[in-house]
N, C-alpha and C positions, 0 to 999 in steps of 0.2 A: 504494500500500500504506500502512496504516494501523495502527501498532504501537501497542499501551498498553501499561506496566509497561515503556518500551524499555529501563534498564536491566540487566533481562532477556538480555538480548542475549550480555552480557558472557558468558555463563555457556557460549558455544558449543562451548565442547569437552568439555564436562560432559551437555551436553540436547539433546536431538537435533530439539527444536521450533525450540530457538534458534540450530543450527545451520541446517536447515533456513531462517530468516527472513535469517539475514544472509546467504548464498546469493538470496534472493528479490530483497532489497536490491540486490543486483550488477546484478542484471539488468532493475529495473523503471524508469519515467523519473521517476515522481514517488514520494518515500519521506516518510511523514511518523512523526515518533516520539516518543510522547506522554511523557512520564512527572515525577512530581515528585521523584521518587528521580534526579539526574543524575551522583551521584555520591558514592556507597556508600562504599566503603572508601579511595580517597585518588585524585588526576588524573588517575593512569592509567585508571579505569573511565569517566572523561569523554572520556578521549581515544579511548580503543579506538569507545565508543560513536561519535564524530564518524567515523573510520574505515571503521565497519560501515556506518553509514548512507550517505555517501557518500567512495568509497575514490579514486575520480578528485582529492579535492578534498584529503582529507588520510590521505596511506599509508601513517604511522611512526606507529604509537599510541606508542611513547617518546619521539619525535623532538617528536609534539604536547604531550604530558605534560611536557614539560622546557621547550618554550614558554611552556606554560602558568603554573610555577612560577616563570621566571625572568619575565614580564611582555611577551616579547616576540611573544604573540597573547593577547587578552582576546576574551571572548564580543562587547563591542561592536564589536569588528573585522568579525567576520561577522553582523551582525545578522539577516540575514534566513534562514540558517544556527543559530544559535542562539537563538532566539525561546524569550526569557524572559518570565514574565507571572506579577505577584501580585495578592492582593484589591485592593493598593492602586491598583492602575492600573486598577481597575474603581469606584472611589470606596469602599472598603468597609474600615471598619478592626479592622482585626485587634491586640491588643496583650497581651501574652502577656508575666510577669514569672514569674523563677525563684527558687527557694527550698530550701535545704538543710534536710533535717531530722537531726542527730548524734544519734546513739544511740552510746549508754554499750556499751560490750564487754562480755562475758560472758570470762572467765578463761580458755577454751582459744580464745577470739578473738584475743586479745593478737598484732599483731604479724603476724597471718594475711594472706596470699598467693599467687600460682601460681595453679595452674588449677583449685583448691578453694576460692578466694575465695570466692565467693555464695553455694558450697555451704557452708562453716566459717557464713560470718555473716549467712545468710539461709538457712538452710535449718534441715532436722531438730533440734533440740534450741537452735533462737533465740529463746529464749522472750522475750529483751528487743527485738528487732526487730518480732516478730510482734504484742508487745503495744502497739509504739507506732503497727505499722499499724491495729490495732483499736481505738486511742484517736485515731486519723489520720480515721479513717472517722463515727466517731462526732462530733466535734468539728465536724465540716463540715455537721452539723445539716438535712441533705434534701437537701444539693446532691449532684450527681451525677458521680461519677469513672470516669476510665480508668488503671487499675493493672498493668503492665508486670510478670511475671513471666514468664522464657523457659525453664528447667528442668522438668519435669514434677513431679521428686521435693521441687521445694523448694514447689509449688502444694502437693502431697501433705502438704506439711507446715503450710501455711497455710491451706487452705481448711475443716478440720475447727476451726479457731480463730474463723474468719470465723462459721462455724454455732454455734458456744458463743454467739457475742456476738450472736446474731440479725440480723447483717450479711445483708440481700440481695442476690446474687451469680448471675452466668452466668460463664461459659469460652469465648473462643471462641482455639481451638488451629489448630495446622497440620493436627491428628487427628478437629475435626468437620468434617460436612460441610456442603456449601452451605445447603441446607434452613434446616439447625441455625441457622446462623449468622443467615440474613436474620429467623428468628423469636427470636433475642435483639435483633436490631436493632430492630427492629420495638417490641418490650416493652420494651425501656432508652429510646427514641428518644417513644415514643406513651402511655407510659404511667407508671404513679408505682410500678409492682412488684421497681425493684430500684435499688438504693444503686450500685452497679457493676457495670461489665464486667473482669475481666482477663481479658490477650489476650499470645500472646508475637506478634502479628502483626500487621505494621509496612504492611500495604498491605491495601485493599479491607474497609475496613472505614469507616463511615459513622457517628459518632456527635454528639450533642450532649452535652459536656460541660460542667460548670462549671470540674474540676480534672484535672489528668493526677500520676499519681504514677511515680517507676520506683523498684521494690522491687531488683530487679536493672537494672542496665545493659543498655546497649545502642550499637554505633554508629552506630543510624538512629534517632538521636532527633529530628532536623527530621521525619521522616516518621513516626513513631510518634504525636508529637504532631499533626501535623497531622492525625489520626484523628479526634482530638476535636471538631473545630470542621468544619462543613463548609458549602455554598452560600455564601452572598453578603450574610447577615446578618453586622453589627456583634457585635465578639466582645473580647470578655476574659477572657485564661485566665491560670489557678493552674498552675505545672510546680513539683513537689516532685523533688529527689533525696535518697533517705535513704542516708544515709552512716554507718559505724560507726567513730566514734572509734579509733585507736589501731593501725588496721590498712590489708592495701593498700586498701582501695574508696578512701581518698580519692587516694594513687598512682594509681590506676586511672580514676579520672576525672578528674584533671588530664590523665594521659599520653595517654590514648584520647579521652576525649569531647569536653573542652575543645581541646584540640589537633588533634582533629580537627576540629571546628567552626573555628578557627582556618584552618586550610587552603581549608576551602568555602567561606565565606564572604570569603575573597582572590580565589576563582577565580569563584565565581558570584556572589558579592555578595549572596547570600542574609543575611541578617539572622541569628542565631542568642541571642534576647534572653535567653531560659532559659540556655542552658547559659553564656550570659555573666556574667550577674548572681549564674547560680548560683557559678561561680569569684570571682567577687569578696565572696562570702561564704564563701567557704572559707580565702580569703586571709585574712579577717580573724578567722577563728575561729583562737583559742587558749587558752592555761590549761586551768582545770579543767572539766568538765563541768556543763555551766549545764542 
């Protein structure tokens, strides 16, 4: 059996595909489980995963999850078991540097937090956010971006902005269909008819970018970015996070992003260059608004 997006997996008492597969898992002799997403939201989705695939081998998704954190199993332990593989070990280099961009608050932004964050300072009535992503897009004079918006209502609120400024744009949502989707790839990928894709979706998508932006957060930023660059060509990418001054986004992406990227990159060794470099620009931002 041959699983892609394994991941996936985790989700089995919620989907009944993914139940269904880790059941299949139990019972077949050779399991093989693709994905580059290995570990979503913190060790436990890496360990359950090791679990499902093979349960003879390891049967306490906590029990591996606390191994894991404490150093007493590393992926290089089971190598043949955990077969990790980047462009570099195929000769190919990938180098990917990150960048804050601080935008100035707007008066009922001040301070702003909770589960209305992006909606407060990325959404409806951001006129200073939306402006810098339209002077973001413009600035980068043909090059080609991928712009991270997950809300519906805060696109709702951007993409009538995007059309003012004669920005060329597609969508591709969890809401279009396949179709849809392979003919904005197609047209972003083959042709010179649009300046961006935004996308709140972090898997199965295939683009060539120059830049990746995130207007909103996310905590699949290794896998969101890796959207942008795909195959086996030599690659350099732009990763922007815009950040508003004065409120939680930049809480928000020390405690979530960085710190999450923190934790993967202990457990997989995955590299995490953007949200690195993006925190050590945050570190050093302070005073007044440059």
């Amino acid at each position: 059996v041959i699983i892609d997006e394994a991941h996936n997996l985790n989700n089995s008492s919620g989907s009944s595909s993914a139940e269904m597969l880790s059941a299949i898992c139990n019972g077949v002799e050779y399991c093989f489980a693709l994905t580059a997403t290995p570990i979503v939201s913190d060790k436990i989705q890496l360990a359950r995963l090791a679990c499902i695939v093979d349960p003879s081998k390891y049967k306490n998704p906590k029990r591996v999850a606390n191994d894991l954190a404490t150093g007493r199993l590393t992926l290089h332990d089971d190598p043949f078991f955990f077969i990790s593989r980047s462009r570099k070990d195929f000769g190919v280099s990938v180098e990917i540097h990150g960048y804050v961009l601080f935008v100035r608050p707007q008066k009922n932004q001040l301070a702003a937090s909770g589960s209305d964050l992006f909606q407060i300072c990325k959404g409806d009535g951001a006129e200073n956010q939306v402006s810098r992503l339209v002077d973001f897009i413009k600035e980068r004079n043909g090059k080609k971006g991928l712009v991270y918006i997950n809300q519906h209502s805060i696109r709702r609120w951007v993409l009538p902005k995007l059309d003012e400024a004669g920005i060329r744009y597609a969508c591709i949502t969890g809401h279009t269909n396949a179709d849809a989707d392979k003919a904005v790839l197609m047209q972003f990928n083959n042709t010179n008819s649009l300046d961006i894709v935004i996308t709140s979706i972090t898997e199965s998508i295939d683009l060539d970018c120059d830049w990746v932006l995130f207007y909103e957060f996310t905590l699949n930023i290794a896998q969101m970015i890796g959207r942008a660059y795909r195959g086996f060509s030599n690659k350099v990418l732009d990763v922007y996070f815009m950040i508003t001054e004065g409120t939680g986004e930049m809480e928000y992406f020390i405690n979530n992003v960085y710190r999450r990227a923190e934790v993967i990159q202990s457990i997989i060794g995955k590299k995490y260059d953007a949200v690195f470099d993006a925190y050590e620009k945050c570190k050093e931002y302070g005073g007044d608004f440059d």
